[in-house]
GUDOBA-166134 format. One record per residue: residue number from 0; residue in one letter; x, z negated, y of N, C-alpha, C in turn. Coordinates in steps of 0.05 Angstrom, whole numbers, plus 5000, padded with zeros to 4 digits. Atoms other than C-alpha are relative to their C-alpha. Layout:
<fidrens>
NUM_A_X_Z_Y_X_Z_Y_X_Z_Y
...
</fidrens>
This chain:
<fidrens>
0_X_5018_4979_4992_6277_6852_2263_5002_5004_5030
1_X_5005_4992_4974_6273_6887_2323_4976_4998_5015
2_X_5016_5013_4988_6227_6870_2379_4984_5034_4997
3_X_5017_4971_4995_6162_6929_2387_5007_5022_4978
4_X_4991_4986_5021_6186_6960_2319_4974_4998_4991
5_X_5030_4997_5009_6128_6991_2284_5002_5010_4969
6_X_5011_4995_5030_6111_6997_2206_4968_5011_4996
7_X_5024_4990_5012_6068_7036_2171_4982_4988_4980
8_X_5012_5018_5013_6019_6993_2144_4979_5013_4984
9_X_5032_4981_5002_5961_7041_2121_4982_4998_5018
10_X_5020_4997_4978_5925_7030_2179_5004_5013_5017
11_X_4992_4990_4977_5913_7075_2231_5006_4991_5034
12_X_4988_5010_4975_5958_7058_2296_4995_4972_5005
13_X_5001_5026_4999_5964_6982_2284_5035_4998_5007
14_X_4969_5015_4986_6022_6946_2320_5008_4974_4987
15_X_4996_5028_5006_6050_6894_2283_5021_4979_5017
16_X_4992_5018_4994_6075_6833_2313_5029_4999_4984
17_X_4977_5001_5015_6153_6835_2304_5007_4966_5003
18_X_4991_5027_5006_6177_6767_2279_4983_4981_4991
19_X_5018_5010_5004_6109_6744_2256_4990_5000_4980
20_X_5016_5001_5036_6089_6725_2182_4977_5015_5003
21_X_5036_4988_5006_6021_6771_2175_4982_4992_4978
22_X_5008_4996_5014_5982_6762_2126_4962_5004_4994
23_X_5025_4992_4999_5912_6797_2105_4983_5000_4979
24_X_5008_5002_5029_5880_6774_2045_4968_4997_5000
25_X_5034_4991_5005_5805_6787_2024_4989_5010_5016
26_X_5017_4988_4993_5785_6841_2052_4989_5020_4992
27_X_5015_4992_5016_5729_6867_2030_4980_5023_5008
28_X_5011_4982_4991_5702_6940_2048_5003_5012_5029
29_X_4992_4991_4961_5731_6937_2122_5014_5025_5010
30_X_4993_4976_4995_5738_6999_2158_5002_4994_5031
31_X_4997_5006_4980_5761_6996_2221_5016_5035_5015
32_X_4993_4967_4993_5767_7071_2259_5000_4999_5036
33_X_5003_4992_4971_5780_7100_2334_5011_4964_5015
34_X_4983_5013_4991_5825_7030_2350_5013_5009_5021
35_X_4967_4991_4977_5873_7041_2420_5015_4975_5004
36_X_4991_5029_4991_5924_6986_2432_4989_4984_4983
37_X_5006_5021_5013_5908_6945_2376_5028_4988_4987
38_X_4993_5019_5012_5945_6884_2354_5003_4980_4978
39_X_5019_5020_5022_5939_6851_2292_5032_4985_4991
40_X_4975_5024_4997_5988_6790_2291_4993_4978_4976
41_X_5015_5012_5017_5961_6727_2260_4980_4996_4999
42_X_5025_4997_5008_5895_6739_2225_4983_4982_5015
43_X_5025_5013_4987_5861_6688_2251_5010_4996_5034
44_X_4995_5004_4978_5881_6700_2319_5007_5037_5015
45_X_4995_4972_5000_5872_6777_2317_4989_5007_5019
46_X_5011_4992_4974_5855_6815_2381_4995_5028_4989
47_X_5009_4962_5013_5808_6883_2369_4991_5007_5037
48_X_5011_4991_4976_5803_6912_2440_4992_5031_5007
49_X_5011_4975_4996_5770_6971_2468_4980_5006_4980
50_X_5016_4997_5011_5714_6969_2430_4977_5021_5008
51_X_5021_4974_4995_5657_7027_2434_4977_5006_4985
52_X_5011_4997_5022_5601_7023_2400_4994_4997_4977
53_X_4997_5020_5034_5612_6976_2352_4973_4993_4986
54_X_5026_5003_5022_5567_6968_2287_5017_4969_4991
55_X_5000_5021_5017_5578_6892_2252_4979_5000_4982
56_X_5024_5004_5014_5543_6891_2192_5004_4976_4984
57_X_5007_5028_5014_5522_6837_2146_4992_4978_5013
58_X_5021_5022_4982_5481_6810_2199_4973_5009_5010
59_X_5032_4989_5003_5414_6835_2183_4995_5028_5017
60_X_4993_4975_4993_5442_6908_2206_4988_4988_5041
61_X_4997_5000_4977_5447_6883_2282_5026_5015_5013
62_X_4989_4987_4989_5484_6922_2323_5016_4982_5031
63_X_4990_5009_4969_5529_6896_2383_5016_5022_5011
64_X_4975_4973_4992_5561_6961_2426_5009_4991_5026
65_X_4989_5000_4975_5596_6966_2489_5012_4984_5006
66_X_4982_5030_4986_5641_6911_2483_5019_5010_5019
67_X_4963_5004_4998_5703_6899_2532_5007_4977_4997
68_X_4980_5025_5001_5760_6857_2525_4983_4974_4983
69_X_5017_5016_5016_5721_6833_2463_5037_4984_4982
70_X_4990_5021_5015_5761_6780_2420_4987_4992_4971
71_X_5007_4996_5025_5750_6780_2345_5022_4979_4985
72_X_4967_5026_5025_5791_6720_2305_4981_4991_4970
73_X_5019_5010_5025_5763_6684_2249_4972_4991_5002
74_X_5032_4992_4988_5696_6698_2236_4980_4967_5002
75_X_5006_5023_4984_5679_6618_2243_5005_4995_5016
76_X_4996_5006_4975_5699_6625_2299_5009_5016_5021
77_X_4994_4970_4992_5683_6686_2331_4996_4996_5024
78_X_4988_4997_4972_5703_6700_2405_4980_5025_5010
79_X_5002_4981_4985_5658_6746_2450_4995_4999_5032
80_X_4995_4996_4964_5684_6760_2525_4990_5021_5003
81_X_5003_4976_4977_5657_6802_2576_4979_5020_4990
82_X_5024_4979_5004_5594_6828_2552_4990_5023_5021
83_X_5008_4983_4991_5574_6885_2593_4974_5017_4987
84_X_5029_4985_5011_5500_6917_2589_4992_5002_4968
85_X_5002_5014_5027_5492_6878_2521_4979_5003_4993
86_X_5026_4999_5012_5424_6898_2492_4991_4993_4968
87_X_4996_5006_5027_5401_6857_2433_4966_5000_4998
88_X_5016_4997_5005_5335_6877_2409_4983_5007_4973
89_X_5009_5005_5024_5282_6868_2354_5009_4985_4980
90_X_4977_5015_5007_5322_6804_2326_4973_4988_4985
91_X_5025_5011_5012_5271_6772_2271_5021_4980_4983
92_X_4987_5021_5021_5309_6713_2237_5025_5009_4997
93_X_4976_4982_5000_5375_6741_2254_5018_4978_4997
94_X_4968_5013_4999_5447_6705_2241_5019_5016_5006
95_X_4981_4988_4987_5500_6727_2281_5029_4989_4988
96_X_4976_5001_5009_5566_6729_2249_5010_4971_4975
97_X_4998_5033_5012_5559_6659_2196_5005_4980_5010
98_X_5001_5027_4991_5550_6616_2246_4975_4988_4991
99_X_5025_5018_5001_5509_6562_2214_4980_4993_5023
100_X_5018_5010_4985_5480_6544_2279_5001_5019_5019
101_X_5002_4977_4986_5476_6614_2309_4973_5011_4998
102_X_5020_4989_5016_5410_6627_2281_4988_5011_5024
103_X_5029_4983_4976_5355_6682_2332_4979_4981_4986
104_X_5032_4993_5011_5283_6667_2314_4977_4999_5016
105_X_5033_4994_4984_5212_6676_2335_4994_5022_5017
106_X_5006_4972_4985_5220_6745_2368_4981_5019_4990
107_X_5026_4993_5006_5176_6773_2316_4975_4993_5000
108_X_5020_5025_4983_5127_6716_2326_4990_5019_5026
109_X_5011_4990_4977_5124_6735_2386_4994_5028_5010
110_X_5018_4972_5005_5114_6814_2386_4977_5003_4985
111_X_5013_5000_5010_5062_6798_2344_4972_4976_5020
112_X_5021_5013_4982_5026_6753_2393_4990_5017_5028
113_X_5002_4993_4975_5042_6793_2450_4986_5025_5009
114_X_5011_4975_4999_5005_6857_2421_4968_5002_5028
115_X_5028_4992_4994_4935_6837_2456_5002_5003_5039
116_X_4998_4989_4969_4964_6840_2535_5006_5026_5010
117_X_5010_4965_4992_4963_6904_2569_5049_5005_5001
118_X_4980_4994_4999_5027_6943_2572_5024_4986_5016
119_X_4972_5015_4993_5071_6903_2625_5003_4979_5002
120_X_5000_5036_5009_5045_6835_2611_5025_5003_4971
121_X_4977_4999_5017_5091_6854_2545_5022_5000_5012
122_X_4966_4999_4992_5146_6886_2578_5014_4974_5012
123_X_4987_5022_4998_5158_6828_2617_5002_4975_4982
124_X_4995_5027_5009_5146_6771_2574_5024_5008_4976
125_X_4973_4998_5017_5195_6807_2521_5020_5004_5018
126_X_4978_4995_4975_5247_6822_2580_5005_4971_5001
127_X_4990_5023_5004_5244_6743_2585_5003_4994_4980
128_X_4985_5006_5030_5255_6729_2513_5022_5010_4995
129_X_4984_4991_5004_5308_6781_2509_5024_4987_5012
130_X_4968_5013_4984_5347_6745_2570_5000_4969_4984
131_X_4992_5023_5005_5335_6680_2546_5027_5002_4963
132_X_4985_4998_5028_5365_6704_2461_5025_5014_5014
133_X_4981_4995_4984_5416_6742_2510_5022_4965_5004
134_X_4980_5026_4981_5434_6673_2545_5009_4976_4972
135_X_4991_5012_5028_5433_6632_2478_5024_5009_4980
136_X_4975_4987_5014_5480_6683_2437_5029_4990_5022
137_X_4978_5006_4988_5529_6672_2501_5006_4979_5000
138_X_5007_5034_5012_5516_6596_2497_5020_4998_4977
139_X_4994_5006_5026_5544_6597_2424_5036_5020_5004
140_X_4975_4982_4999_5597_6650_2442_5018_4986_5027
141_X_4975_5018_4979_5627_6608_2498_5004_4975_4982
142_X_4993_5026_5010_5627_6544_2457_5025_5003_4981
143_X_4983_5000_5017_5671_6577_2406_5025_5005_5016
144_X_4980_4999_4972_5714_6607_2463_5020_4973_5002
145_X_4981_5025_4994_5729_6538_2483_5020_4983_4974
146_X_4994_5018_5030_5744_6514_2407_5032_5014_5007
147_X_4975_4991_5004_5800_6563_2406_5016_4997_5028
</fidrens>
């Protein structure tokens, strides 16, 4: 095989890895659209960059957008660099990607306590909850980082 040689895989504008066994087995409903420069080599070591707006579902419809130079491998052991203006909000018993020990909780708890202070006694005390489930998600997303 020639080096930077490209096959038509059915996917739109994927680069395969010349000289590199692929293989992509169970997948199940994945759609993957508006890709630039994508990579997909060995599966568990797959790079999805330029991200925009990204939806992940099957995690209690949470939303993560605006990634860069995000990192996506095997989903035990999912990779996220370089968060930029990361807003994760209204998280009620949330699991982030099947990490057993990824688990959110008590954010509803606590909008539900926090109804009886006046308007910016809320804002702030959820603004600190948000950074702290912010700083936790990164917490869990650097530890895996380091695994790989």
């Amino acid at each position: 095989m020639q080096n930077n040689e490209i096959y038509n895989t059915g996917y739109p504008r994927l680069l395969m890895l010349s000289g590199v066994e692929t293989t992509v087995d169970n997948i199940f409903e994945t759609t993957v659209d508006n890709l630039s420069e994508t990579t997909v080599g060995n599966f568990s070591e797959t790079t999805i960059d330029n991200l925009s707006e990204t939806t992940v579902d099957n995690l209690s419809e949470t939303t993560v957008g605006n990634l860069t130079e995000t990192t996506v491998g095997n989903l035990s052991e999912t990779t996220v660099n370089n968060l930029s203006e990361t807003t994760v909000d209204n998280l009620s018993e949330t699991t982030v990607g099947n990490l057993s020990e990824t688990t959110v909780v008590g954010v509803k708890l606590f909008q539900q306590l926090s109804t009886s202070f006046d308007d910016e006694q809320q804002h702030n005390r959820r603004y600190a909850v948000q950074g702290k489930i912010r700083s936790k998600i990164s917490s869990y997303f650097t530890k895996f980082v380091c695994r790989q």
